[in-house]
C-alpha atoms as one frame of an Amber mdcrd trajectory, in Angstrom:
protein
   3.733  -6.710 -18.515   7.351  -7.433 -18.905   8.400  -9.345 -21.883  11.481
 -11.726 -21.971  12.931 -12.066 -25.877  11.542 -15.057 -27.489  13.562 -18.170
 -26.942  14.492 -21.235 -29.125  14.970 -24.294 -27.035  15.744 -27.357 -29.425
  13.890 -26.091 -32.306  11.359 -25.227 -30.652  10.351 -21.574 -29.344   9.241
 -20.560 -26.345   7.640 -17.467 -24.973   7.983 -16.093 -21.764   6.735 -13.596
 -19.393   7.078 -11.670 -16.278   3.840 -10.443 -14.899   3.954  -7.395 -12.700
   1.193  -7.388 -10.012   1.965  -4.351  -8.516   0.619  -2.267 -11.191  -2.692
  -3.707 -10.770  -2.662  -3.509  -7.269  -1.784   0.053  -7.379  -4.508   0.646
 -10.714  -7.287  -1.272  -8.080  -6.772   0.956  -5.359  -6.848   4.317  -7.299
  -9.994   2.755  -9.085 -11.904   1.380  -5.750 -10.513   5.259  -4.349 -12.055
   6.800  -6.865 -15.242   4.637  -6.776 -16.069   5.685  -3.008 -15.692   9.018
  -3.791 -18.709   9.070  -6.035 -20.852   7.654  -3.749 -19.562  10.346  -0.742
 -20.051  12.872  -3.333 -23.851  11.984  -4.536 -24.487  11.753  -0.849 -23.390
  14.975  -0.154 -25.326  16.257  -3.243 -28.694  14.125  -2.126 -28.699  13.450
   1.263 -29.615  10.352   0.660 -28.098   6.640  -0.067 -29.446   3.346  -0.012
 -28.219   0.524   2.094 -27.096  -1.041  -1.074 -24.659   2.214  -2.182 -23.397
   1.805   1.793 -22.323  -1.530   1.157 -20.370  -1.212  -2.151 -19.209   1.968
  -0.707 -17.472  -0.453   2.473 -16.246  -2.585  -0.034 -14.778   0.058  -2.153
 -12.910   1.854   0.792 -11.985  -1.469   2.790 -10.271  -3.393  -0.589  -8.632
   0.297  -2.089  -6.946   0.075   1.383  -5.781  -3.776   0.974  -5.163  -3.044
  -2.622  -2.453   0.007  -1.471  -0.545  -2.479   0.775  -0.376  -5.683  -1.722
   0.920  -2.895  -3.931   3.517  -1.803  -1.487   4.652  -6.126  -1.011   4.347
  -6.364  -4.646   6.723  -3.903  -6.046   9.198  -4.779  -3.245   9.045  -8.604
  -4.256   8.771  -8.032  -8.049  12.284  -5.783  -7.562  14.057  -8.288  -5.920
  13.292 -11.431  -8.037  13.904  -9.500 -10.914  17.417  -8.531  -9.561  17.965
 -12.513  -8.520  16.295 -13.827 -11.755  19.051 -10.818 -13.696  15.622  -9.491
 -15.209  15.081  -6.336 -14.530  14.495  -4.585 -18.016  14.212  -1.372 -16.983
  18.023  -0.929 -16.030  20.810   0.326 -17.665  24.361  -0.321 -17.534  25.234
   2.070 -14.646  22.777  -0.519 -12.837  24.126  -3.642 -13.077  26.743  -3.408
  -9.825  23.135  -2.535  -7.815  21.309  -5.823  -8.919  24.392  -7.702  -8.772
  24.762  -6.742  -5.468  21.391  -7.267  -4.683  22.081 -11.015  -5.842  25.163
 -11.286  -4.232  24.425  -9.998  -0.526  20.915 -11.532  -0.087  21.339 -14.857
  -1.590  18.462 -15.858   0.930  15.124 -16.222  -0.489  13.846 -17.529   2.793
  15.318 -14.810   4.512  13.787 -11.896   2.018  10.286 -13.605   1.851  10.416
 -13.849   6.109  11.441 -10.050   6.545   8.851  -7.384   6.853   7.924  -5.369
   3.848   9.269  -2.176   5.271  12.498  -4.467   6.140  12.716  -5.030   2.475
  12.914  -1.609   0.949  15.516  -0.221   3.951  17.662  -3.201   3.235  18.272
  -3.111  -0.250  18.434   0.830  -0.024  21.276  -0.164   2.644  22.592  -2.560
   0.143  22.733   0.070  -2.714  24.754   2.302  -0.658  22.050   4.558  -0.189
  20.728   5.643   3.095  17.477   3.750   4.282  14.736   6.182   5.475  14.755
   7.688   8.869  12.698   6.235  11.408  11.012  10.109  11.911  10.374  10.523
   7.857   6.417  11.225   8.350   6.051   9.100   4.534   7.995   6.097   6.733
   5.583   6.778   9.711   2.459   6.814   7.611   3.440   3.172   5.613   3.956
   1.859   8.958   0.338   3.187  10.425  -1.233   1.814   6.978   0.249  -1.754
   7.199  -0.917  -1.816  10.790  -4.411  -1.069   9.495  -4.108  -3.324   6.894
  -2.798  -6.012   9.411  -5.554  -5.248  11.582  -8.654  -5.852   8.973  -7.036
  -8.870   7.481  -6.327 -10.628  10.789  -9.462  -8.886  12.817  -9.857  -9.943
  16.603 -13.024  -8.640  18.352 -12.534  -6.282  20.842 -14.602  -4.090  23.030
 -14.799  -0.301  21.937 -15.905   2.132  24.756 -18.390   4.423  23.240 -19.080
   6.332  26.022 -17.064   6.688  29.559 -19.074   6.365  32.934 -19.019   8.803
  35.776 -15.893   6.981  37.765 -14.972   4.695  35.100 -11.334   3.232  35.327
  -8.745   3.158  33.311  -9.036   0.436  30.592  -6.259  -0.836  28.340  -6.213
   1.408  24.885  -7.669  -0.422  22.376  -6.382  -0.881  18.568  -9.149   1.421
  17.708  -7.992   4.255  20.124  -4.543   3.833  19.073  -5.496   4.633  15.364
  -7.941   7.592  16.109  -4.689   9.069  18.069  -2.506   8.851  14.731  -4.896
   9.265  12.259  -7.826  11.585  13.652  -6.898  14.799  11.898  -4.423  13.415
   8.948  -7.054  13.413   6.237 -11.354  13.798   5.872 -13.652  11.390   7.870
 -16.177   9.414   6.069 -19.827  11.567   5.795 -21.563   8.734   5.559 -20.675
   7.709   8.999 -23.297   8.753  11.910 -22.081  11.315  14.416 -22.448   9.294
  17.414 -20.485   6.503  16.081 -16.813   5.608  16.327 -13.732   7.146  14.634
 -12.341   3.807  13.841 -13.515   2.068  11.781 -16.907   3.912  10.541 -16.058
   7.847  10.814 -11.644   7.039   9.237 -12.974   4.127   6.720 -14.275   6.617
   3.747 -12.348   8.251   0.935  -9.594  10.335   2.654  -8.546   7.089   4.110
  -7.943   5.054   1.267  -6.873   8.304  -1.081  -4.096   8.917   1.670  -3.574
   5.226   1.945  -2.932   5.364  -2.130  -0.641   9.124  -2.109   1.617   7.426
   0.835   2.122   4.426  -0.833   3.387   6.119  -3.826   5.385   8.635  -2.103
   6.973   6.216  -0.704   7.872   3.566  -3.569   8.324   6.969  -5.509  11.108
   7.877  -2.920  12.691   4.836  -2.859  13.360   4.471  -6.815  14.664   8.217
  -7.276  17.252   7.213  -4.128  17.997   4.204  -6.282  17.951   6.368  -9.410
  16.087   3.778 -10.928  12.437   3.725 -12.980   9.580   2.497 -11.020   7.502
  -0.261 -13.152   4.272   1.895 -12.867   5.916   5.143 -14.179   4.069   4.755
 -17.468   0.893   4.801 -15.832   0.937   7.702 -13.166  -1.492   9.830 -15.172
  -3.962   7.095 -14.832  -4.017   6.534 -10.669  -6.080   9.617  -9.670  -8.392
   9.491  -6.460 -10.992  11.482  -7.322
């Protein structure tokens, strides 16, 4: 938590503070990670699991991954009210011209809240003078898969999943699900809980490499953007503590 100097306003004094929600995004979605690991791992170790340790694994996996992407819209937003607000505490001297300019060349609020989060971080690298990230950087094009998986649990539509083809079957429209087992089948380890004959998405790619790669590419990504900055990130003090196993 960030800490603005005590205050006297007619006699009186005041205390204020600026929270910082990304942290505890980013500390919930290590934790949750790290949850649904044990529960793969005593399964593995067992071979068993009840229908209760299923559920809170789900709920572990499913919220680590939310967690990772309100962590991602968090620091961005946190960064940028801090430069408007002339908060940011972490900075230096050497600084200033970045957050002024920040201030100065997206006056908008409207505008920042309305753009995309990814929008957000290659604009104000732009606006530092830095160069945003390429559109072929494999940490850009994993954010980008993660917030469409995140975008596709929090504003679900039912759709039909073909489980298995028919002898002269036609060509059907790929589905959301296809789509991710294309990008994501062989990028990190499927859940064991799931049962072999059903889908990749969501039941074999929802366990614990999902969300730990959801956490890693968050952080190399918000890690990459500060060192371009040359600034601190606001979770640097607590690195040690956002393991995923």
């Amino acid at each position: 938590m960030n800490k603005i100097p005590l205050e006297t306003i007619d006699g009186e004094s005041v205390i204020r503070f600026r929270d910082c929600f990304s942290v505890r995004y980013i500390q919930s979605a290590a934790l949750l990670c790290r949850l649904g690991f044990r529960i793969e791992r005593n399964y593995e170790e067992s071979g068993k699991i009840s229908p209760d340790l299923l559920l809170r694994h789900e709920a572990f996996i499913l919220n680590s991954i939310l967690s990772s992407v309100a962590f991602l819209e968090s620091v961005i937003n946190e960064f940028y009210s801090d430069a408007t607000d002339n908060a940011y505490f972490f900075a230096d001297e050497k600084d200033e011209n970045l957050l002024r300019d920040i201030r100065e060349k997206w006056r908008n609020g409207k505008n920042f809240d309305r753009a995309p989060v990814i929008t957000k971080f290659q604009r104000i690298l732009a606006i530092g003078g830095k160069s945003p990230f390429d559109d072929h950087n494999p940490v850009l094009s994993d954010i980008r898969t993660l917030i469409d998986i995140r975008n596709y649990l929090m504003h679900y539509k039912r759709e039909w999943v073909v489980v298995l083809h028919g002898v002269g079957a036609g060509e059907s429209e790929e589905t959301q699900a296809e789509k991710f087992e294309k990008l994501l089948k062989n990028k990190f380890r499927e859940n064991p809980l799931a049962e072999k004959n059903q889908q990749y998405f969501p039941d074999k790619c929802l366990g614990h490499g999902c969300a730990e790669w959801a956490v890693v590419s968050c952080l190399e990504f918000t890690d990459a953007f500060f060192n371009t900055l040359d600034l601190p990130a606001p979770y640097d003090g607590i690195k040690n503590e956002l393991l995923t196993k």
